[in-house]
Short mmCIF file of the C-alpha atoms (twelve columns), coordinates in Angstrom:
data_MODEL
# 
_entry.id   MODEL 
# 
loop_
_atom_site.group_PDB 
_atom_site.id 
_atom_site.type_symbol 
_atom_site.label_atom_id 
_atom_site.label_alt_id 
_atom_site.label_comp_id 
_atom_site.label_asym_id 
_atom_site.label_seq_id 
_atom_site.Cartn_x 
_atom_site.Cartn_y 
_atom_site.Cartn_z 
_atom_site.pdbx_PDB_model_num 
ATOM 1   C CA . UNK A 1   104.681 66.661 121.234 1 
ATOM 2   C CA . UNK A 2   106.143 70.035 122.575 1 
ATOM 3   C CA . UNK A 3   102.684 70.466 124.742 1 
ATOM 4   C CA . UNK A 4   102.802 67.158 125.913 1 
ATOM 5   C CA . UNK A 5   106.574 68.110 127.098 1 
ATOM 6   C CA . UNK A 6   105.759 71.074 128.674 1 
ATOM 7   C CA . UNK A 7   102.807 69.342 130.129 1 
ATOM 8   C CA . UNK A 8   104.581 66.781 131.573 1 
ATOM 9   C CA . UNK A 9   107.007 68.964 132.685 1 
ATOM 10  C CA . UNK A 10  104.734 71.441 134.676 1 
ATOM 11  C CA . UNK A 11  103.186 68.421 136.379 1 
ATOM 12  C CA . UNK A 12  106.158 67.146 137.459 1 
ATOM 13  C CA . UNK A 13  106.727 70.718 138.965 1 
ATOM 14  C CA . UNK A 14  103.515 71.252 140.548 1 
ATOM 15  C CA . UNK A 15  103.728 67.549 141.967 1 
ATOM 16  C CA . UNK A 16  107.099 67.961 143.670 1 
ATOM 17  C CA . UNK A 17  105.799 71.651 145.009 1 
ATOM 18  C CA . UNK A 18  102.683 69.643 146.836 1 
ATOM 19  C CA . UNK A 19  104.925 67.256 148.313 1 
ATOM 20  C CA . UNK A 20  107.623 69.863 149.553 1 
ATOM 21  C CA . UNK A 21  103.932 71.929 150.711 1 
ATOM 22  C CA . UNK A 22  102.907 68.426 152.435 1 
ATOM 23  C CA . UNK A 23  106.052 67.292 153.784 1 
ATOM 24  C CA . UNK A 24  106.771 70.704 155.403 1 
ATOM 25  C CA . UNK A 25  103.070 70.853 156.896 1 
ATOM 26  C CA . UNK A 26  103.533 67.452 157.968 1 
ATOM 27  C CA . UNK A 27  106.402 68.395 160.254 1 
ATOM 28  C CA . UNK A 28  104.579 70.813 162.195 1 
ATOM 29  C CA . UNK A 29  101.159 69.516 162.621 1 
ATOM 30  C CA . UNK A 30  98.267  68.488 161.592 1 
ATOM 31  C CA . UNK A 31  95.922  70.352 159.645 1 
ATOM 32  C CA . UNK A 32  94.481  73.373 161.275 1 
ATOM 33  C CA . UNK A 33  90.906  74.031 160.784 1 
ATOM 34  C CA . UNK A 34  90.411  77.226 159.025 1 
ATOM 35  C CA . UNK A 35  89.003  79.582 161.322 1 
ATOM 36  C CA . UNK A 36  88.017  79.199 165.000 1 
ATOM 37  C CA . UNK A 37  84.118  79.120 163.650 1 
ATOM 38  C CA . UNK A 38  82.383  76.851 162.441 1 
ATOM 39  C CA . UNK A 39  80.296  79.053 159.516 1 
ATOM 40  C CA . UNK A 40  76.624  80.114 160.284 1 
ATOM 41  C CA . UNK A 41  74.807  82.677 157.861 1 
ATOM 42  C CA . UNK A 42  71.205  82.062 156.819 1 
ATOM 43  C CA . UNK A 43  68.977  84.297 154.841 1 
ATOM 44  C CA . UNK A 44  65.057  84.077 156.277 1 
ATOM 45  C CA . UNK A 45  62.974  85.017 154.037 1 
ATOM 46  C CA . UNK A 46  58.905  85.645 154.285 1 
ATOM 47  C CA . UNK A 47  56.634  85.241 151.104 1 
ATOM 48  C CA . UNK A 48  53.079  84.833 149.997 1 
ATOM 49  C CA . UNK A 49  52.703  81.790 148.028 1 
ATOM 50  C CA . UNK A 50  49.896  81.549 145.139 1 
ATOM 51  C CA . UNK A 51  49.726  82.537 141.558 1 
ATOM 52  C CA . UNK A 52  52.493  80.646 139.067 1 
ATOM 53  C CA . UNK A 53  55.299  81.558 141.539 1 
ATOM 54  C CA . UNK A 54  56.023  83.149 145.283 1 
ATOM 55  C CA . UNK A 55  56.899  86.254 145.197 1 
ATOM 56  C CA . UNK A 56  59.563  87.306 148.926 1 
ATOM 57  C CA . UNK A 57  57.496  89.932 150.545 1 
ATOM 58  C CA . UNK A 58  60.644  90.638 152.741 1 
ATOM 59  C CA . UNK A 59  64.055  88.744 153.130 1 
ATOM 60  C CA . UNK A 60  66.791  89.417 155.520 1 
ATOM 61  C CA . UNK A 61  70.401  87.765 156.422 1 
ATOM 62  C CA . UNK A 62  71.625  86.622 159.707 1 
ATOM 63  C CA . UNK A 63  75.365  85.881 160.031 1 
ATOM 64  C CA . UNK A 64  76.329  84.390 163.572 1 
ATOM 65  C CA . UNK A 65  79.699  83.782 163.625 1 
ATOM 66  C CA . UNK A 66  81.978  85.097 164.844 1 
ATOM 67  C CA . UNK A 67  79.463  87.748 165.755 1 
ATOM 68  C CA . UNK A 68  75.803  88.267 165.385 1 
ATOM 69  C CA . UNK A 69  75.533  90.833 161.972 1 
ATOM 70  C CA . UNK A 70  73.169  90.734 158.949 1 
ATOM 71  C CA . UNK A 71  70.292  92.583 158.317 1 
ATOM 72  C CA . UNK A 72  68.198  90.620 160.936 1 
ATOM 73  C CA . UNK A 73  66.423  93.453 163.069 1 
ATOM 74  C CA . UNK A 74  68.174  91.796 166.502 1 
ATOM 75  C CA . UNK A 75  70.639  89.437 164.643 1 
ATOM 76  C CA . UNK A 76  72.208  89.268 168.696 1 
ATOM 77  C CA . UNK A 77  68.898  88.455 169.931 1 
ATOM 78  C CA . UNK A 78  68.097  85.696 166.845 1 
ATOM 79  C CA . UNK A 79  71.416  84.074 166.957 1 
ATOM 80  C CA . UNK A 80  71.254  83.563 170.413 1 
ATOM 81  C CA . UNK A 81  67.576  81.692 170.082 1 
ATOM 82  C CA . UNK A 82  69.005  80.139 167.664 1 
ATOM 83  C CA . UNK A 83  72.290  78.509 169.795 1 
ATOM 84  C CA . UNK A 84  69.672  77.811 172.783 1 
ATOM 85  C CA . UNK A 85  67.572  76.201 170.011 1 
ATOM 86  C CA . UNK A 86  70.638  73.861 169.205 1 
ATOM 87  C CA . UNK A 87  69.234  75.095 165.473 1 
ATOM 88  C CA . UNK A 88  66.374  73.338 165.639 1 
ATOM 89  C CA . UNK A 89  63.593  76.276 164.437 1 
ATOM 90  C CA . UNK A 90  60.532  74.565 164.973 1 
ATOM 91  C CA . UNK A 91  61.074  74.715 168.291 1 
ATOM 92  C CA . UNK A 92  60.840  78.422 168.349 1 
ATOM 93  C CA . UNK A 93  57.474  78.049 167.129 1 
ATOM 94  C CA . UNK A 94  55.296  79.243 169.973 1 
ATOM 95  C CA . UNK A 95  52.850  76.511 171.026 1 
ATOM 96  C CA . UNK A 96  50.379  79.533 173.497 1 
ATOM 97  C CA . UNK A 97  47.223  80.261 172.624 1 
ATOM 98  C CA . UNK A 98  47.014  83.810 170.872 1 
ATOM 99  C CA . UNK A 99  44.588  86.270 170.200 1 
ATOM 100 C CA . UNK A 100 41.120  84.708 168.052 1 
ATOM 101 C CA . UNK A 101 42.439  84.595 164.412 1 
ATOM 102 C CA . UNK A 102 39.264  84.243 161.463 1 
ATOM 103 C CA . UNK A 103 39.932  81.204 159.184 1 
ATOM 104 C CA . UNK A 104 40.659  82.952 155.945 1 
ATOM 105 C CA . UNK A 105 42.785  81.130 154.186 1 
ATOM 106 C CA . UNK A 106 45.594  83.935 152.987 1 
ATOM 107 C CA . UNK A 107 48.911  82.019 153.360 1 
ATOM 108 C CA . UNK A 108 52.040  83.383 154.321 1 
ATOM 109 C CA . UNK A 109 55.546  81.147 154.033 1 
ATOM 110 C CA . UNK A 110 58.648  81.900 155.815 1 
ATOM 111 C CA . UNK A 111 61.782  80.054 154.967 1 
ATOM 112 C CA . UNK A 112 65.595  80.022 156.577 1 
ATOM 113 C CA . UNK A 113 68.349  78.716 154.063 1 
ATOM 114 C CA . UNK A 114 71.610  78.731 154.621 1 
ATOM 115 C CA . UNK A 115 74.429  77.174 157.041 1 
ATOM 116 C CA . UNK A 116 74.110  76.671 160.583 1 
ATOM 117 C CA . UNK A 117 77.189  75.778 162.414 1 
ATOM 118 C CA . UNK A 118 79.303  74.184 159.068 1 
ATOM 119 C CA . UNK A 119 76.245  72.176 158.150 1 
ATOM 120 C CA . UNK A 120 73.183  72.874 155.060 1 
ATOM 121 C CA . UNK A 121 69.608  74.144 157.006 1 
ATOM 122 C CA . UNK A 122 66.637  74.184 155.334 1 
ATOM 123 C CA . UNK A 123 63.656  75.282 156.905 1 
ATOM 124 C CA . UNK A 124 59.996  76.452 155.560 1 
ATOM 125 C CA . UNK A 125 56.989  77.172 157.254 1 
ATOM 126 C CA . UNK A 126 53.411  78.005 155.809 1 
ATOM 127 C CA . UNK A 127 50.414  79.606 158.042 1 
ATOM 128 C CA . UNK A 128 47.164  79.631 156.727 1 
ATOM 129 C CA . UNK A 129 47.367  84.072 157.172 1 
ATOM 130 C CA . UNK A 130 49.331  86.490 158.782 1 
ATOM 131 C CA . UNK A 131 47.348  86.245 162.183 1 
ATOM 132 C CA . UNK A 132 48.190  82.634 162.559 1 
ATOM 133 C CA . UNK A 133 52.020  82.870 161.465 1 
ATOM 134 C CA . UNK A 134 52.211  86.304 164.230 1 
ATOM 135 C CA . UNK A 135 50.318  84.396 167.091 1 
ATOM 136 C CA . UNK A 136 52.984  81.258 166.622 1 
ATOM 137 C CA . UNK A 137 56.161  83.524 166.131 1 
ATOM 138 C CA . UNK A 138 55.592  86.120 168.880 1 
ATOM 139 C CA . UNK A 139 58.150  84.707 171.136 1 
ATOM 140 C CA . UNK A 140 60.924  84.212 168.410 1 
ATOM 141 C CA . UNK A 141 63.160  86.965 167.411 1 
ATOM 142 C CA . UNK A 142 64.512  84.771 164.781 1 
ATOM 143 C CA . UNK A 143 61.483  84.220 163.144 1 
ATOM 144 C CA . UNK A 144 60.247  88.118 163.449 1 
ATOM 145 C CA . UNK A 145 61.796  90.553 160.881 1 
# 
């Protein structure tokens, strides 16, 4: 019975400190986001899928706000495709002819995980070989780390 008492009387305590905590809030405005930005940090990574798993060949992180940082090779460059992009990486995907790539079949994933502007992104990619996948991201600094 004594835990039940004590029980009863820390909720009582904690209830009347969140309504002194709302009240007081209340009478100043109303609630503040938490920071001025909106969160965006993504890890890319690149892998080469086959076997009984896929094993990251390279991964990187890309943190835009409030500033471009991460270990991105241009994270200024990639977060600024990426804002032009409105987020939307397949667009980055270049759509030019490149140089003659042979049809092996050697595939090479990259994925982006992470948040992008206070909302869950999920992106993944597989070329059929490393030709293909550098012909289609030569014009993204995003996609090239």
């Amino acid at each position: 019975m004594r835990i039940n008492l004590r029980f009863a009387t820390l909720t009582a305590a904690a209830v009347s400190l969140i309504g002194a905590t709302l009240a007081a809030g209340s009478a100043t405005a109303t609630a503040a986001p938490a920071g001025l930005y909106a969160p965006s940090a993504l890890v890319l990574t690149m892998s080469y899928p086959g076997g009984s798993t896929d094993t990251a060949a390279r991964a990187v992180t890309l943190s835009c706000a409030p500033g471009a940082d991460g270990t991105h090779p241009a994270p200024a460059a990639a977060c600024a495709e990426l804002r032009n992009a409105d987020g939307r990486i397949d667009s980055l995907l270049s759509r030019l002819p490149g140089q003659a790539c042979t049809r092996l079949w050697s595939p090479v994933t990259i994925t982006v995980d992470g948040v992008w502007q206070g909302t869950r992104a999920s992106w993944k990619h597989t070329f059929a070989n490393s030709c293909e996948m550098n012909n289609t991201i030569s014009q993204s600094s995003l996609l090239s780390f």
